[in-house]
VOGU-3710 file (C-alpha; in Angstrom, 3 decimals, decimal comma):
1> xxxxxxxxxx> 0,000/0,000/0,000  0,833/3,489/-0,246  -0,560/7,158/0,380  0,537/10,410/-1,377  -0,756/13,889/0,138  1,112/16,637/-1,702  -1,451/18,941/-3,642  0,306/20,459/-6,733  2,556/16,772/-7,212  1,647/14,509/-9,907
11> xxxxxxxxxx> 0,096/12,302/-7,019  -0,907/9,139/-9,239  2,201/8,918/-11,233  4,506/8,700/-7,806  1,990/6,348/-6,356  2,525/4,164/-9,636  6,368/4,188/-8,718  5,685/3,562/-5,413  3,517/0,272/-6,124  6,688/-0,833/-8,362
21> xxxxxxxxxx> 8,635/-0,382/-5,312  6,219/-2,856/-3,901  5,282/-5,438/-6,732  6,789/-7,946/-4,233  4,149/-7,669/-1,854  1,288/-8,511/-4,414  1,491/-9,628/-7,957  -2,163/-10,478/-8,355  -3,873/-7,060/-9,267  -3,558/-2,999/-8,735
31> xxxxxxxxxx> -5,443/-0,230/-8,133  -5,003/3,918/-7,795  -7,621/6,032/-6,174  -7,021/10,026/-6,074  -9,165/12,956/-5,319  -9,021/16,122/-6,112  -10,543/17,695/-3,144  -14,120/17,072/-3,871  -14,568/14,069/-5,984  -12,383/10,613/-5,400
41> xxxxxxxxxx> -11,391/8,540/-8,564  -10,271/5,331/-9,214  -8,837/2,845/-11,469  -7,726/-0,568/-10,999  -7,635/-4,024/-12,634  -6,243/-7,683/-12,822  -2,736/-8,010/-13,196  0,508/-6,486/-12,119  1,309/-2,615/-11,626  2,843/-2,351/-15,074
51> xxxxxxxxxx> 0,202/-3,817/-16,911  -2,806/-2,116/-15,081  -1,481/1,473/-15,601  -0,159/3,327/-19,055  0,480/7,016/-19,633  -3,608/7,030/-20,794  -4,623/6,292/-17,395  -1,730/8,256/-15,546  -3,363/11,305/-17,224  -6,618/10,643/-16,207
61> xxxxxxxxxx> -5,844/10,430/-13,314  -3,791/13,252/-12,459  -6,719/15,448/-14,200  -4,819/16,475/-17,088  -7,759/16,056/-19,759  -9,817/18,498/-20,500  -12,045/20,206/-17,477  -10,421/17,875/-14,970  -8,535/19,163/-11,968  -5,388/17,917/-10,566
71> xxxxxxxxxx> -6,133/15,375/-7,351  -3,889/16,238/-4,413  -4,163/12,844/-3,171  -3,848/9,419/-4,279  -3,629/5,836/-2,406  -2,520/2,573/-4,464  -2,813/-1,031/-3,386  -1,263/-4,086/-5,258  -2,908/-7,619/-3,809  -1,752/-10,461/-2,247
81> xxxxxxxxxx> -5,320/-12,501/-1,680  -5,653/-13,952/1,435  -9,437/-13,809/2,041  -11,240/-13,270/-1,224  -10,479/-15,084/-4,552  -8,346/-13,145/-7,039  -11,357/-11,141/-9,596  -12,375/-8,261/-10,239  -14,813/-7,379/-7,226  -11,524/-7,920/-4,749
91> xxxxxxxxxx> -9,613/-5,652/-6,364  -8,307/-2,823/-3,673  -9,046/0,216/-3,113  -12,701/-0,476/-2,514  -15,006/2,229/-2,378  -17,654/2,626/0,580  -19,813/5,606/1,250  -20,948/7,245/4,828  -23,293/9,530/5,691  -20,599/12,050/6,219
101> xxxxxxxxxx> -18,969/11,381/3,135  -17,238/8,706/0,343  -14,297/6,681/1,155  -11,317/4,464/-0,849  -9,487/1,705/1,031  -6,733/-0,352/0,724  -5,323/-2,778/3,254  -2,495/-5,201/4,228  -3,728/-7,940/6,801  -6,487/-10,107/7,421
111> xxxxxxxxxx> -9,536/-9,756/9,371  -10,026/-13,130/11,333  -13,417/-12,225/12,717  -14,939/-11,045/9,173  -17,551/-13,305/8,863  -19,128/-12,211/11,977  -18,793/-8,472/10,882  -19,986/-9,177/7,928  -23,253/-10,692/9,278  -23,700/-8,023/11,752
121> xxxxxxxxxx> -23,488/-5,302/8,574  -25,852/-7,164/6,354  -28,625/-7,684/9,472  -28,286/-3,931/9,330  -29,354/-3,497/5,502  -26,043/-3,055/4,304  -24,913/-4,794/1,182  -21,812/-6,756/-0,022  -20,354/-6,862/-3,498  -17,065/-8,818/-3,140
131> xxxxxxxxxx> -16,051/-11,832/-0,694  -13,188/-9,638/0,778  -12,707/-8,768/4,267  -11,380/-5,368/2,919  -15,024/-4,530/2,042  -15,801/-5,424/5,422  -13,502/-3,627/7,175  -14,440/-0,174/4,731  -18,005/-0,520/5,387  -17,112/-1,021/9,255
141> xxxxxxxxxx> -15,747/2,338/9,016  -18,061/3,786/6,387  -21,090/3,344/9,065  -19,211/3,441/12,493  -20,379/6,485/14,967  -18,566/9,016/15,222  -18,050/12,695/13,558  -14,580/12,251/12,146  -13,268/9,524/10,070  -11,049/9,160/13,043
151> xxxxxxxxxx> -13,388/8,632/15,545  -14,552/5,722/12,777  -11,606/4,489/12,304  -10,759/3,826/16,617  -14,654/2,662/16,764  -13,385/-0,059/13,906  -10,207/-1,099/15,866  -12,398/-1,658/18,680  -14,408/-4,415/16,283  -12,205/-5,720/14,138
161> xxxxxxxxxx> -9,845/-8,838/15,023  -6,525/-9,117/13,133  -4,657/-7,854/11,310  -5,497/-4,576/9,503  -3,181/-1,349/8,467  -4,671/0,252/5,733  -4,561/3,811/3,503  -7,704/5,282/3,198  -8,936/8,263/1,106  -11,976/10,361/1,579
171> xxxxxxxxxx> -12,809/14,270/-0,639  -10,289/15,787/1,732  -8,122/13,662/3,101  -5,665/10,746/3,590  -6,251/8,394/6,600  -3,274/5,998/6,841  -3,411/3,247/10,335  -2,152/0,047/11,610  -4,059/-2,263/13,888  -3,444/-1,911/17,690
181> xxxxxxxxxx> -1,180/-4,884/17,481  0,615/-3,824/14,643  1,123/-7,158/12,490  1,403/-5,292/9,324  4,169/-2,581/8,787  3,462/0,998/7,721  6,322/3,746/7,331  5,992/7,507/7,364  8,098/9,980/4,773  8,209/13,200/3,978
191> xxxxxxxxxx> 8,268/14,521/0,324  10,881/17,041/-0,869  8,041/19,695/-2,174  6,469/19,401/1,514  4,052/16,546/1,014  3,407/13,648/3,172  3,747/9,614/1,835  3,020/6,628/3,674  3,891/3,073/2,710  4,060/-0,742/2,961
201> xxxxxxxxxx> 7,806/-0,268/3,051  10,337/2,534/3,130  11,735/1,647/0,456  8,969/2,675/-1,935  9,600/6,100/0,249  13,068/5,996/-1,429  11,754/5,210/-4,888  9,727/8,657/-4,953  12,136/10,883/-3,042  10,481/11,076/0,345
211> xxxxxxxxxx> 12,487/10,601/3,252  11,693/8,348/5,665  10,811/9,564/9,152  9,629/7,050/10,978  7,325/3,875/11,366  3,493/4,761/11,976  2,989/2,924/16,022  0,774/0,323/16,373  -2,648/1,413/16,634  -1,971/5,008/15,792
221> xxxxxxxxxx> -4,346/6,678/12,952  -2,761/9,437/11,067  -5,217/12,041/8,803  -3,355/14,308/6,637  -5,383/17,205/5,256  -4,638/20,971/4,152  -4,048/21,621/7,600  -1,518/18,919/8,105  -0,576/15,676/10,188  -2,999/14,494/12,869
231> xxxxxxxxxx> -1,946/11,953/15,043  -4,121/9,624/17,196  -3,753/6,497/19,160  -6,347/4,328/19,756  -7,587/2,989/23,503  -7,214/-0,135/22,288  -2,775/-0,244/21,730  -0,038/-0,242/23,970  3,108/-1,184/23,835  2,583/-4,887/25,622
241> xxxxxxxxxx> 0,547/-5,615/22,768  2,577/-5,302/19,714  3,646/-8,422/17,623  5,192/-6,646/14,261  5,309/-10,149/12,093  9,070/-11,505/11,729  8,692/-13,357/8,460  8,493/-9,583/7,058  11,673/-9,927/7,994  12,784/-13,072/6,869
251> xxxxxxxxxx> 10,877/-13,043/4,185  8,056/-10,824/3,038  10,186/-7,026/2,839  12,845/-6,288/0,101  16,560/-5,991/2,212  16,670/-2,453/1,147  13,860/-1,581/3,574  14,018/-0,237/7,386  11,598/-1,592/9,335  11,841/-1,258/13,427
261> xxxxxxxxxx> 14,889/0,762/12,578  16,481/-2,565/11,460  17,703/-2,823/7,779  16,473/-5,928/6,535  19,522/-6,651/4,708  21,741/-6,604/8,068  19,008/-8,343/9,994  18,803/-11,669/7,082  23,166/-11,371/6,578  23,254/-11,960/10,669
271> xxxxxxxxxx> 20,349/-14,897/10,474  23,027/-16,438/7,867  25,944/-15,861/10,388  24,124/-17,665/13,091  22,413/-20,514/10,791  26,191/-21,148/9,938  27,386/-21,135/13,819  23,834/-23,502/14,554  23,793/-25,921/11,455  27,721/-26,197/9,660
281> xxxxxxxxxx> 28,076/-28,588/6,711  31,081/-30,317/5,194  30,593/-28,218/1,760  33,293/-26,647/-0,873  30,414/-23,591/-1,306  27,270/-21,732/-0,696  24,590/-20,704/-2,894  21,265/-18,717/-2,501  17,852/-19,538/-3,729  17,211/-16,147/-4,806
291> xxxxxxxxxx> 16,108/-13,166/-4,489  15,448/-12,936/-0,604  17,928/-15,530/0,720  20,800/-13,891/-1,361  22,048/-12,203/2,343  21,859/-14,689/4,205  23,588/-17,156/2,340  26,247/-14,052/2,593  26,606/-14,548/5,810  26,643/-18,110/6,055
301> xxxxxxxxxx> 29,816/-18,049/3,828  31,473/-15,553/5,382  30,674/-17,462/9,391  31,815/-20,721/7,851  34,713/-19,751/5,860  33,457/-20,947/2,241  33,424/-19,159/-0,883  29,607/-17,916/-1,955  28,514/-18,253/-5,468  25,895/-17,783/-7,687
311> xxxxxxxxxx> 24,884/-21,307/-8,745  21,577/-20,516/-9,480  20,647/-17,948/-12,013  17,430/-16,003/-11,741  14,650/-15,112/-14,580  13,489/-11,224/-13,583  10,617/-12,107/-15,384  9,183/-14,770/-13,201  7,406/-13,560/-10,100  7,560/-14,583/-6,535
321> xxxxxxxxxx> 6,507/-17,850/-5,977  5,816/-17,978/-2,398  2,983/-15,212/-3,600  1,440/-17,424/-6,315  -2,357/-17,896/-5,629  -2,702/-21,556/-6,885  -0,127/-24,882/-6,271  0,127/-25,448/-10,022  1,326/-21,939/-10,474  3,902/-22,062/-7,835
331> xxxxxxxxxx> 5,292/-25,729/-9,729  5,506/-23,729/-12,983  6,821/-21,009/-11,689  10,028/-22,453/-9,933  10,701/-24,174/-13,585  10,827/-20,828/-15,240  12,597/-18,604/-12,600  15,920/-20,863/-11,932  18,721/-22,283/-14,195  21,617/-23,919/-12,146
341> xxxxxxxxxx> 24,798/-23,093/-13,601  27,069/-27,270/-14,465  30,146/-26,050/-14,839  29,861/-24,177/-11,243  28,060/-26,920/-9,081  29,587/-30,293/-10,785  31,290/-32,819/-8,088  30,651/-29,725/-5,614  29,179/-30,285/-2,098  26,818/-27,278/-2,202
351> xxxxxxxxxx> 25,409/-25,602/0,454  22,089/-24,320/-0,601  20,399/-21,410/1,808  16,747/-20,461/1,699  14,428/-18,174/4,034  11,861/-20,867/4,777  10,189/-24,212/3,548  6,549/-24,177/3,784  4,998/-26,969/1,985  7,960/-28,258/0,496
361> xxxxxxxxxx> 6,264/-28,617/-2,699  9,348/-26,128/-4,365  12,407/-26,714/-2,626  12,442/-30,221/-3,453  12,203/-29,397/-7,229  15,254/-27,226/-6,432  17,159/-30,080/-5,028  16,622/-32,377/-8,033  17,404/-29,228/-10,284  20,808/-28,529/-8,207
371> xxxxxxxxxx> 21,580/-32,470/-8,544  21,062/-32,720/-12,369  23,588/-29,433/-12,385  25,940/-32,357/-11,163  25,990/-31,320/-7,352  27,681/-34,153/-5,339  25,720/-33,262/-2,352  23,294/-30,892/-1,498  22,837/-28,994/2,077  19,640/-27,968/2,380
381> xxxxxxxxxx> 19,780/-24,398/5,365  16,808/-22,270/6,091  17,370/-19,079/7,676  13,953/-19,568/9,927  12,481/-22,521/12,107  10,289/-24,696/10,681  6,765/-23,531/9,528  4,500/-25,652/11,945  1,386/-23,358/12,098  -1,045/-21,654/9,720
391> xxxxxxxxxx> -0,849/-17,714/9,406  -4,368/-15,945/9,712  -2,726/-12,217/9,684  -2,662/-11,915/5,822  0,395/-14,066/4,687  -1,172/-17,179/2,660  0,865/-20,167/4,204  -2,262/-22,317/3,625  -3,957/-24,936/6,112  -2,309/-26,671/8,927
401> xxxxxxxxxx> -2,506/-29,922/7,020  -0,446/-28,295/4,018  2,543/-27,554/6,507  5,068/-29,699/5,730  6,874/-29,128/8,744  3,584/-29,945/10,689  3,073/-33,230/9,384  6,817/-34,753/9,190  9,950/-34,737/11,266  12,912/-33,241/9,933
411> xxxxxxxxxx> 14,300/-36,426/8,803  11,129/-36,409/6,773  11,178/-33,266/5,303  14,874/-33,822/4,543  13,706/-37,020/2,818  10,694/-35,467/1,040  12,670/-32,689/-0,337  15,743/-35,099/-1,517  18,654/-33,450/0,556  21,716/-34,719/1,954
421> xxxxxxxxxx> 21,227/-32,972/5,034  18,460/-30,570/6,562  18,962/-27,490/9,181  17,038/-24,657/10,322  17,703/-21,401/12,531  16,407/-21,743/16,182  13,710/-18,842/17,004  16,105/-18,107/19,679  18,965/-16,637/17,063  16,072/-15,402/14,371
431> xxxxxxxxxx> 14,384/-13,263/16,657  18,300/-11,993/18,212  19,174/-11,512/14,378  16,432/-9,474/13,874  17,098/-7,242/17,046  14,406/-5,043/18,636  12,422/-6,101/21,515  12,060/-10,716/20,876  8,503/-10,143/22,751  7,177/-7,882/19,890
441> xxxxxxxxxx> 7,650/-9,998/17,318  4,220/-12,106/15,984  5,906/-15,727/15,897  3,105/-17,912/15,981  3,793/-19,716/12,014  6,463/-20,991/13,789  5,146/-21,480/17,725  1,205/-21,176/17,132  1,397/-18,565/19,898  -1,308/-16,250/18,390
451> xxxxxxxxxx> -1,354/-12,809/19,922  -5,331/-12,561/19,041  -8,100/-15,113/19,187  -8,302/-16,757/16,605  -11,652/-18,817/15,565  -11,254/-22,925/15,860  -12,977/-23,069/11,470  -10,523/-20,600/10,515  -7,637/-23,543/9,423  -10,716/-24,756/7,275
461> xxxxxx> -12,007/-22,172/5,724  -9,068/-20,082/5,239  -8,465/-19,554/1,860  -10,107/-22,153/0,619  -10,375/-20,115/-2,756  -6,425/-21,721/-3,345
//
């Protein structure tokens, strides 16, 4: 997600570089809303950023056909489904209108009590056009008490379960929040002309010039208007209750992103310096699977002393396959993106580092693929424990049953996925890698120690649209 405020900017075209800076996070479909201080626009579709928007629809929306005025705001949103199949009605922003005005919303999470607020809505005449808990959560605000879209928005937080930071536009504003527990990141910059930008990640910040302040607090609510930055936090936060998750940082955020004040690319190189210290091998070299386990293989082979190459060769072209919305997709997709370089791996003992195996279903393809290269062995490290538990706070790790680590031991997995041998970091030395405060971290895909309630039918119905 991201939010522009700066009136006089082309808002729409630096929220189109922005959701570049943030393809990673969503490959499935895009949308911009703007407004120009009266009237909110929007346009979004299927499909990634670059194929959603051309210079047409830049124009159109920056107001720069004939009779249209130039929006001083604009929010974007590229998804990553987690409740809601992947068509057209799901596609974020979604629009929602109050008595006191209109509103666009985008939003990063997952709301694990949606069905209930969903029910509640609809017994009170209110109607549904998509399956999305997004919808949900803008018509929560849309008809919420309250005078202020801020006294909406802390009447939602006191509703909604999950996992929930969002952008939201109205005619004269930009409403930007994370949920009182703060699963979801959100980062606050400040544009070189004066304007204001939130987003996902600072490093879409970077990517339009703004410089990043800070990270918006858990449960906070910022509305920036023509008079400014107005900062609340909601009843409902406080510091005990944060849980920021930590596969963001293992996994989910680019390296060149601060998040907690951390760099991500420090944070993953040290996870690699202590996976090397917990599980050695007997290798002659390291290799990544890349993009996001590039530093922490790093690390490994600096910690154990062996050279690090690049034995497997990445298509740009090819998204992310964790991301992928449907099994076959991720299969296909692994065959495309890598080609293992023979002449590099042949009668080598490779070590081979990744950030996390989840159903197993694509590392063991990169096993066989790093054996047919001629690889005499193959050392299978993750820079994370092992995946035993479902996520419900918007990353799509599927069902409990789906989890390989949650069905097999690790002689099992190591058999499933073909390897010579099989280690994994300790929470203990992720959550010290990662730095910060360890009891602020949401661990539960690894622990199941969820820091809200979650409901008993959740592992079957969630995303059952995979």
């Amino acid at each position: 997600m991201v939010g522009i405020w700066a009136p006089g900017a082309s808002v729409a075209r630096m929220a189109y570089i922005a959701l570049h800076a943030l393809q990673h996070r969503g490959q499935e479909s895009a949308g911009i809303a703007v407004t120009d201080g009266g009237q909110l626009s929007l346009h979004k579709r299927l499909g990634l950023v670059s194929s959603v928007f051309d210079e047409e629809t830049l124009t159109r929306l920056e107001g720069r056909e004939e009779g249209g005025r130039p929006p001083k705001a604009a929010i974007g949103h590229t998804r990553y489904s987690t409740t809601g199949s992947n068509t057209m009605p799901n596609v974020q922003p979604v629009y929602a209108r109050a008595d006191i005005g209109e509103l666009m919303l985008g939003h990063n999470g997952n709301l694990t009590n949606a069905t209930w607020l969903r029910d509640e809505l609809t017994e009170q005449g209110i109607e549904f056009g998509s399956a999305s808990d997004t919808e949900v959560l803008a018509k929560l605000i849309a008809h919420a008490p309250g005078r202020t879209w801020a006294q909406r928005v802390d009447h939602a937080f006191h509703r909604a379960v999950g996992a929930f930071t969002f952008t939201m536009l109205t005619e004269t504003a930009l409403v930007a929040a994370r949920d009182p527990v703060g699963f979801r990141p959100l980062a606050l910059g400040r544009l070189p002309g004066g304007g204001w930008a939130v987003a996902s990640e600072s490093c879409a910040l970077d990517a339009i010039g703004a410089r990043f302040l800070r990270d918006v607090e858990a449960g906070e609510v910022l509305t920036i208007d023509d008079e400014g930055v107005h900062s609340h936090r909601s009843s409902r936060a406080s510091p005990e209750r944060e849980r920021l998750c930590v596969f963001e940082f293992v996994y989910l955020a680019r390296p060149d992103s601060v998040m907690d004040g951390r760099l991500l690319y420090e944070a993953r190189l040290e996870m690699g310096r202590r996976l090397a210290r917990e599980q050695p091998a007997d290798a002659d070299l390291v290799i990544a699977v890349p993009d996001s386990a590039i530093p922490a293989a790093i690390g490994y082979a600096e910690e154990a002393g062996l050279p690090y190459r690049e034995g497997l060769i990445k298509s740009r072209y090819v998204g992310r396959t964790f991301i992928q919305p449907a099994q076959r997709s991720r299969d296909e997709a692994v065959r495309m993106k890598f080609n293992p370089l023979p002449e590099l791996l042949s009668g080598k003992r490779v070590v081979v580092v990744d950030d996390s195996i989840v159903r197993g279903t694509t590392t063991g393809p990169i096993v066989e693929m790093l054996r047919r290269a001629g690889a005499a062995e193959v050392h299978v490290r993750i820079h994370s424990p092992q995946m035993r538990h479902p996520c419900y706070m918007g990353v799509d790790t599927g069902r409990r049953e789906e989890l390989i680590a949650a069905n097999h031991s690790l002689e099992g997995i190591r058999a499933a996925i073909g390897a010579d041998s099989l280690g994994y970091l300790s929470k203990e030395a992720m959550l010290e890698a990662v730095g910060g405060r360890t009891d602020a971290r949401c661990t539960a895909c690894f622990d199941g120690v969820y820091p809200t309630d979650v409901p008993l039918e959740l592992d079957k119905l969630a995303l059952e649209h995979r």
